[in-house]
N, C-alpha and C positions, 0 to 999 in steps of 0.2 A: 717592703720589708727591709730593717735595718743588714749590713752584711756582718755575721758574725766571724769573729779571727777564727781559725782553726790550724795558722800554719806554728813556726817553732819557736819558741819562748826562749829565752834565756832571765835565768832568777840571779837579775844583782844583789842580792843581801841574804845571806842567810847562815846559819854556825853551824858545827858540830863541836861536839867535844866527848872528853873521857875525864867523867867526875874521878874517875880512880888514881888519876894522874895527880891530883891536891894540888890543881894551877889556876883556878878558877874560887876566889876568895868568896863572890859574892852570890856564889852556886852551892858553898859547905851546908852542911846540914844545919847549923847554926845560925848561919848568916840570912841577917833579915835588914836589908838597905832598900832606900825608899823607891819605888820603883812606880812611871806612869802609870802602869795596868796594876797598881796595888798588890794584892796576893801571888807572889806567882811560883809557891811551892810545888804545885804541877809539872816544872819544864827542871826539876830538880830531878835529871837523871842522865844517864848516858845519852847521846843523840850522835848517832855515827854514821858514816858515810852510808851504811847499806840502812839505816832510819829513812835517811833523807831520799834511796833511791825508793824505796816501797810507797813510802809519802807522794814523790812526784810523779810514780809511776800511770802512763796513761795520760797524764796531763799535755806533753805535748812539750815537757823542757828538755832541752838540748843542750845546755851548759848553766854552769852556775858561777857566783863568784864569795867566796867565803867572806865574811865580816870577822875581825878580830873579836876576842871573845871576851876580851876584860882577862885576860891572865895576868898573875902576880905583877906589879910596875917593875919592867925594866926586861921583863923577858921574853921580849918582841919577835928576837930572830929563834932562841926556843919554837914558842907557836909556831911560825912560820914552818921550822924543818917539819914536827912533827905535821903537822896542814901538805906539809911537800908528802911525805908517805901515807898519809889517807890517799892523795893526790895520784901517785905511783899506782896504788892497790886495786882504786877501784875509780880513777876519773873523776870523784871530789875532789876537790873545786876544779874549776878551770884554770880559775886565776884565783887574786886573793887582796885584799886589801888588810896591813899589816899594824900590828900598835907600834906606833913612836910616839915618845917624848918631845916634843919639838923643843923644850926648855934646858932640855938637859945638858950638863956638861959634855958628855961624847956624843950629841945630837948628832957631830958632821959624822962620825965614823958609826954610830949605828945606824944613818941613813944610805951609808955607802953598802954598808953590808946587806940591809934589805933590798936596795934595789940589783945589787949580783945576784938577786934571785930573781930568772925568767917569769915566775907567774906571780910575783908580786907587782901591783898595778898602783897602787895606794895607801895611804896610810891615813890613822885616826887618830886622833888625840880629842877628846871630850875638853872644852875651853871651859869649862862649868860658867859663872858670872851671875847676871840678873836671874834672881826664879819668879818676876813679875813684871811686865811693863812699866807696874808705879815703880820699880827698883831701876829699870834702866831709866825714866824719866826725873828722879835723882841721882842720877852720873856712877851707877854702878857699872862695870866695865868687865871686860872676862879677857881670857886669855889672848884672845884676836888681839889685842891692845899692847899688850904686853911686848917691848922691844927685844927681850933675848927670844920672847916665842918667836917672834916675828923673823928675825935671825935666822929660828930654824925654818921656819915657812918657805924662807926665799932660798935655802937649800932643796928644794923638792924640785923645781926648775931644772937645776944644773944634773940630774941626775933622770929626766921626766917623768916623774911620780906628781901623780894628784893628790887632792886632799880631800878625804870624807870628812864633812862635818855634820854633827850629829847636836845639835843644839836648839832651844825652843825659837819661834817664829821671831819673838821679841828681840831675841838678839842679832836678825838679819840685815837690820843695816850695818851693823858691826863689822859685820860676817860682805857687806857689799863694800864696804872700804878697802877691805883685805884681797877681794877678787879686783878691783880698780887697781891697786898698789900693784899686785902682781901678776897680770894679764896673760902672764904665759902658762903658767899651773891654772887644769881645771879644777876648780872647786864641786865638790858633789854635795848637793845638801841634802843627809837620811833624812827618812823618814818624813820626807812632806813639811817639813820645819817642824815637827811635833804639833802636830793641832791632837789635843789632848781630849775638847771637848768637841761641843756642835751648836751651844747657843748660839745666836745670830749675830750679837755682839761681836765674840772673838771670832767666828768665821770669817767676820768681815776685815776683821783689823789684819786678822791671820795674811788673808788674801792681799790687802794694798801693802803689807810688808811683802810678801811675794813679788807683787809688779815691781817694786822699787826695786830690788835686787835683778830681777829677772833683764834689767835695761843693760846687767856685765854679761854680754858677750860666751864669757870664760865659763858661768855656770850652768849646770845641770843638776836636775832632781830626781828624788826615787818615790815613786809613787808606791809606796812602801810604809810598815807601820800605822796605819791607820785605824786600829780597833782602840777604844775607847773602858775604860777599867768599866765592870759591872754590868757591860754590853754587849751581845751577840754583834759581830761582825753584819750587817747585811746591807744589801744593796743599794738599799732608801736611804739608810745614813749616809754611804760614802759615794752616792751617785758626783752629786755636787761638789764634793772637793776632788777627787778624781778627773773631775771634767777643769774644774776650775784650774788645775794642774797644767791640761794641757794646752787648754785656750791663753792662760799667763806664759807660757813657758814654749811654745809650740812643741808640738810629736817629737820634733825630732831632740828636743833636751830633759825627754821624761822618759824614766824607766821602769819595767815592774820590777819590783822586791817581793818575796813571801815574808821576810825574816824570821822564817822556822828554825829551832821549833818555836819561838816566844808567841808568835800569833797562832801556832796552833791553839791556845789554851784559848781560843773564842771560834775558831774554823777551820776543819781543816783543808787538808792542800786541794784536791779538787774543787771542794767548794769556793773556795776562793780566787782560782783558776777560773771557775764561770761565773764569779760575781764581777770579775774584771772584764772578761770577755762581755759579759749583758750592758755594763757601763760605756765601752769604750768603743760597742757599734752605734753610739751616737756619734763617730767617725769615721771618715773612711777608710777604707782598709792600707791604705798606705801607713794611715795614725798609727792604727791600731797596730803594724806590724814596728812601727818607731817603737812605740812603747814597750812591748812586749818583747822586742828582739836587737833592732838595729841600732838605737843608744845607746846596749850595754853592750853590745857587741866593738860598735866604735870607741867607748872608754875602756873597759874591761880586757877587751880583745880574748875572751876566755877559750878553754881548749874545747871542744867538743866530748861530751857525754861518750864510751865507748855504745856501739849499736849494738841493742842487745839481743837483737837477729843473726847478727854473723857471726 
């Protein structure tokens, strides 16, 4: 009999927010921008730290680390305080990975400013670029490329902030130049590189852009993200790239993400807590405890959940 995980998780990705706060452009009642999972006027509501603790309740998480939420461009360190007093109130997040511009003209000083905050660990900037492989195999290019980005990239270094990136599979050798260039910033790639669908085709292609990346040292993934628009979340589909995660990347450079609530709108938080656990006792429990707990624990460094015993 396989061994199933049952020790303490920690959840690298996941947001809250306060729609009432009008900081969140493409969360308005209005706004309709194009989105992997298609429809997702469901996660159009408040989602606040005491959401997310009844959500993971029982599951077995012990810290978490918040993902930037897309608020208005430019209002980075905002997010951040207010993520600091959920943080204060109630032990959401632990830590946090933060929005910056890396393009920006005061890149250097709004990257000084976010890293003066202790549980900031990381930062995102979305590079947008190719939305096809035939587009990057006619020399379309994204932000990774771009020399003032890059500028601010090799500021994350001098300050030790990572970098989440959050971009399709396609643009991963892009995305391995930039982790070769600068050796010292861990690169985190969301969401599994976005594998979108599960025909055999882009599975495949998905995966050997994987290996090719996976040869820098520097990066680490989030097994995270992985529900497919118009599809229930389940085992059978993401057995294979969940494993395939780990055997490319070994245990110890994958991590779990829920990225609640956006995947709740296919599963929720238990269930997807034991769909991971059923997938990942095709490993030993040493894996299983990489994945689930001590990768994010070594990037993240997040504060521990208050006990809700004492």
């Amino acid at each position: 009999m396989p061994e199933v995980y049952d020790g303490p998780i920690i959840d690298s990705h996941h947001h809250v927010w306060d729609l009432g706060l009008g900081r969140h452009p493409w969360l308005a009642p209005d706004a309709r921008v194009a989105h992997r999972y298609g429809d997702y006027e469901p996660i159009k509501r408040d989602y606040l730290p005491a959401d997310y603790l009844r959500d993971v309740a029982g599951t077995g998480v012990v810290a978490s680390v918040y993902m930037e939420a897309e608020w208005v461009p430019g209002a980075g360190l905002d997010e951040v305080r207010t993520v600091e007093r959920y943080r204060e109130d109630s032990g959401v997040p632990g830590s946090m990975v933060a929005q910056a511009w890396l393009d920006a003209p005061d890149a250097a000083e709004r990257l000084a400013e976010l890293a003066a905050v202790p549980a900031v660990k990381s930062v995102r900037h979305k590079p947008g670029g190719a939305t096809s492989p035939a587009e990057v195999a006619a020399g379309a290019r994204s932000l990774l490329s771009d020399d003032t980005w890059r500028d601010g990239y090799a500021r994350l270094g001098d300050h030790g902030l990572h970098f989440d990136l959050q971009t399709p599979w396609w643009n991963l050798d892009e995305a391995h130049r930039l982790a070769v260039d600068f050796p010292e910033t861990t690169l985190v790639i969301d969401h599994a590189g976005v594998l979108a669908s599960r025909d055999a085709e882009t599975v495949a292609a998905w995966r050997a852009s994987l290996e090719r990346i996976a040869h820098a040292p520097n990066v680490v993934i989030k097994a995270s993200g992985l529900c497919v628009a118009g599809t229930p979340w389940t085992v059978e589909a993401n057995r294979g790239p969940i494993g395939a995660l780990v055997e490319v990347f070994g245990a110890e450079r994958v991590m779990f993400g829920s990225n609640f609530p956006v995947d709740g709108m296919f599963i929720d938080f238990p269930g997807l807590v034991d769909g991971y656990r059923e997938i990942l006792s095709a490993f030993d429990v040493d894996a299983q405890r990489a994945v689930f707990h001590d990768t994010a624990q070594r990037v993240y460094d997040p504060r521990l959940l208050p006990d809700p015993t004492s």
